[in-house]
C-alpha positions in Angstrom: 80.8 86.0 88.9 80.9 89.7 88.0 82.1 91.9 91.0 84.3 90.2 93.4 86.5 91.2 96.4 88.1 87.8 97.8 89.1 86.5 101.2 89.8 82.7 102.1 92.4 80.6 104.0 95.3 79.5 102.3 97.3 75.9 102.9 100.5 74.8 102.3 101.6 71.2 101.5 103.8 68.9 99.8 103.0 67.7 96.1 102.2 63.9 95.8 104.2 62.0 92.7 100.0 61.9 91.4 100.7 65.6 91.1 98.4 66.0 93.9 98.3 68.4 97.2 99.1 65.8 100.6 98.3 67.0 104.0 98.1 70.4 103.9 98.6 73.4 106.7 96.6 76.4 107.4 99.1 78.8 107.9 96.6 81.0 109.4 95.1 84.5 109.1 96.8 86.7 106.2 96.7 90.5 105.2 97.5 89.9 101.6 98.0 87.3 98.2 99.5 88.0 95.4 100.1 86.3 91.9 102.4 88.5 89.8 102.3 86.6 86.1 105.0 87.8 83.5 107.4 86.9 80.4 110.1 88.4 79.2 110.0 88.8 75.1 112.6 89.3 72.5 110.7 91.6 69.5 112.0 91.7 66.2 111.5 95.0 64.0 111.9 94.5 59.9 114.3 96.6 57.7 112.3 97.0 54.0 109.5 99.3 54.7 112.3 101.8 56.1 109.7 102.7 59.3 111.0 99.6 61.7 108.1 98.0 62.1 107.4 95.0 64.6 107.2 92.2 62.7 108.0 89.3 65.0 107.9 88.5 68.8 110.4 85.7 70.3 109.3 84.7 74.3 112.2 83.9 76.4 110.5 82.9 79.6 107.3 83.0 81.5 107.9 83.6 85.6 104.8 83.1 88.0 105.3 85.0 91.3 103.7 84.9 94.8 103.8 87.5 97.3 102.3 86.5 100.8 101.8 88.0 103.6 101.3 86.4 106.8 100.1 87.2 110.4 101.0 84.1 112.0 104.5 84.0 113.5 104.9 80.2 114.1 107.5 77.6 113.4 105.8 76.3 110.4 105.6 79.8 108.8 109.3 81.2 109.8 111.0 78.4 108.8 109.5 78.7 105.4 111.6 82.4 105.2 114.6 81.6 107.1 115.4 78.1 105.2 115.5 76.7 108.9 115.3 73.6 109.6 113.2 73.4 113.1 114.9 72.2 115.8 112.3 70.9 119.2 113.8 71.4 122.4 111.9 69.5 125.1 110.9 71.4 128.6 113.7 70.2 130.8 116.6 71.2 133.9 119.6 72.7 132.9 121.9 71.8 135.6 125.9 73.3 135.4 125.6 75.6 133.1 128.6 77.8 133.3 128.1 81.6 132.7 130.9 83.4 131.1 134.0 84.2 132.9 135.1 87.8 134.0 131.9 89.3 134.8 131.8 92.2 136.8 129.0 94.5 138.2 126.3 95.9 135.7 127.0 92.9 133.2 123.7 91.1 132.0 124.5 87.3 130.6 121.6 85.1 128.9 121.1 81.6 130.2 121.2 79.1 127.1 117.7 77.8 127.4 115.7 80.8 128.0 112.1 79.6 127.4 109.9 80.4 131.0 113.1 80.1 133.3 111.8 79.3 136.4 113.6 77.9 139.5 116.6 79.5 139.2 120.0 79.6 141.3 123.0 80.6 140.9 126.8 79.6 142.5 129.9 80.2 142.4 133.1 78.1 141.6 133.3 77.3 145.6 129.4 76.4 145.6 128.6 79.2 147.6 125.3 80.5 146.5 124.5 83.9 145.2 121.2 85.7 146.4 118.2 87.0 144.0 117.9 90.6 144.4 121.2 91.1 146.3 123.8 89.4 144.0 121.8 89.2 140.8 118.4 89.9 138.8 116.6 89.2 136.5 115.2 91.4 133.9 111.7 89.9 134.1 110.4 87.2 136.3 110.5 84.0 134.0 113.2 85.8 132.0 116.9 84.5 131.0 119.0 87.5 131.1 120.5 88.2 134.4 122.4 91.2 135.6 124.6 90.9 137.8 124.9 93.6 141.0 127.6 92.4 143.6 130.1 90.1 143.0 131.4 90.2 146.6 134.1 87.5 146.9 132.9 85.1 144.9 135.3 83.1 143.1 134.1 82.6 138.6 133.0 81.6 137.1 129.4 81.6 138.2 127.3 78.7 137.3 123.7 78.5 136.9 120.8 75.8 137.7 117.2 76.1 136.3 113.9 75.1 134.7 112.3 75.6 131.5 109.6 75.4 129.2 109.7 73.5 125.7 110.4 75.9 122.5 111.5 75.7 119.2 115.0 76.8 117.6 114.9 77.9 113.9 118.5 78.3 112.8 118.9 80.2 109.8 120.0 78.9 106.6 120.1 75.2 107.3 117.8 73.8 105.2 117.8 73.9 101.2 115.1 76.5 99.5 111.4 75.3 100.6 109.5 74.1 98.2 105.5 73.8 99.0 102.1 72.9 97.2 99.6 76.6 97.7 96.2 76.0 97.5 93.4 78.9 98.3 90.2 78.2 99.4 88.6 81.4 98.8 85.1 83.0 98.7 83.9 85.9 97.1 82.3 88.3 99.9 80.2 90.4 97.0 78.1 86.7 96.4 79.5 84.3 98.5 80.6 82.1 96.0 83.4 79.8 96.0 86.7 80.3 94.5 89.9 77.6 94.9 93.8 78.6 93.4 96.3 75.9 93.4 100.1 76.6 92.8 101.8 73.5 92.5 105.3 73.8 93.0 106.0 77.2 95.1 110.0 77.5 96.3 110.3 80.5 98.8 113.3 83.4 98.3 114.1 84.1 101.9 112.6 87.0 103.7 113.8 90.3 102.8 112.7 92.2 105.8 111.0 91.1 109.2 110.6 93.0 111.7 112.2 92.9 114.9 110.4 95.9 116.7 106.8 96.9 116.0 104.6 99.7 116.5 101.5 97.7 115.5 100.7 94.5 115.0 103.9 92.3 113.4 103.3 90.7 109.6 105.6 88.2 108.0 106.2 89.1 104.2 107.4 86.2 102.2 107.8 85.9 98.5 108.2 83.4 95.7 108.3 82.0 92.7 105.5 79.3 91.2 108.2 76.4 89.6 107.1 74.4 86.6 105.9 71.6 87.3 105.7 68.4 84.2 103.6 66.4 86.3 100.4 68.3 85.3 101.3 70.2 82.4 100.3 67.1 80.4 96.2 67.8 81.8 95.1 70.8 79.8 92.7 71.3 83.0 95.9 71.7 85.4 98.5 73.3 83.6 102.3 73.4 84.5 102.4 76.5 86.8 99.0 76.1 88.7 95.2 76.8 88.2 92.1 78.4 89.3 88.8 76.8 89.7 85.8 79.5 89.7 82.1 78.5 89.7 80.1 78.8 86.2 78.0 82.0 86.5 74.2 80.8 87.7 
């Protein structure tokens, strides 16, 4: 392999006790990969020549970082920068739900459950009903925020009945620092030849910056550091950080 510009997929998994990837999980299309290798040195110049020269080099650590980007935005991917535990709601009927008091006309409220809302209606505290597109709206058809536009005489607080879809919560912060097995199946698009990366033990920093409002198409940055890992370091063809595997020149 001389020239080479790379592409590939790249999985995410657990590490088996063998030291092994388990299942693993595309996590899709990505624009970018990144392995940032450094160490961090104490040097030690001598004092008998009288010109200071470096005579001796102490290393203090070696770091191995990743920087990936994503395309994806799924549940599998965002939890990995949001330390969320994922939470599945089932589709379902909301039935009660009690919108806030005091509302008056122009305030917008957001139902609880707002995935696909469909089969709405709203009452009062006298279960007399409020009409859609007289009383209240909606900001889009299947949407959950509602703005109200004549309260009339009816008595709050306001309570709401309605469908909706299944979706996933992702809390933030409620799960420790993830820690995941990286392996790269990659291919060289100068030759087409095969090139695999494994990082064994790679614990995601939470994400720095995501983007709530996009102009173009939305990327997920996420970034982390490649843990040692004593389970392999004891193969000289695994290493403790991770490996790559390229193919022996033809």
């Amino acid at each position: 392999m001389k020239d080479f510009s790379f592409q590939g997929r790249i999985y995410l998994g657990t590490k088996l006790p063998s030291g092994q990837p388990g299942a693993l999980t595309w996590v899709g299309d990505q624009s970018s990969c990144e392995i940032n290798l450094n160490t961090e040195n104490v040097d030690r110049t001598e004092t008998f020549s009288g010109n200071r020269l470096q005579s001796a080099r102490l290393r203090t650590s070696t770091t191995v970082e990743l920087n990936l980007v994503l395309r994806y935005f799924n549940p599998y991917n965002v939890q990995l920068g949001l330390y969320s535990t994922p939470q599945n709601v089932t589709a379902g009927s909301v039935a009660g739900e009690v919108l806030p008091s005091g509302l008056v006309v122009g305030d917008r409220v957001a139902l609880q459950n707002g995935a696909n809302v469909t089969n709405l209606s709203i009452e009062d505290d006298m279960a007399a009903a409020l009409t859609a597109g007289t009383h209240y709206r909606r900001d889009d058809a299947n949407g959950s925020v509602i703005e109200i536009l004549d309260l009339g005489s009816f008595v709050q607080p306001l309570v709401a009945d309605y469908d909706h879809d299944a979706f996933t919560s992702l809390p933030l912060f409620t799960a420790q620092p993830p820690e995941r097995y990286l392996y790269m199946d990659g291919i060289n698009t100068v030759d087409g030849s095969r090139v695999r990366a494994h990082l064994y033990r790679v614990q995601f920093n939470p994400v720095e910056n995501l983007g709530m409002i996009n102009e173009e198409f939305g990327e997920l940055p996420l970034s982390g550091t490649a843990l040692f890992d004593s389970d392999n370091a004891t193969d000289p063809t695994l290493g403790g950080f991770g490996r790559f595997e390229i193919p022996d020149a033809a």
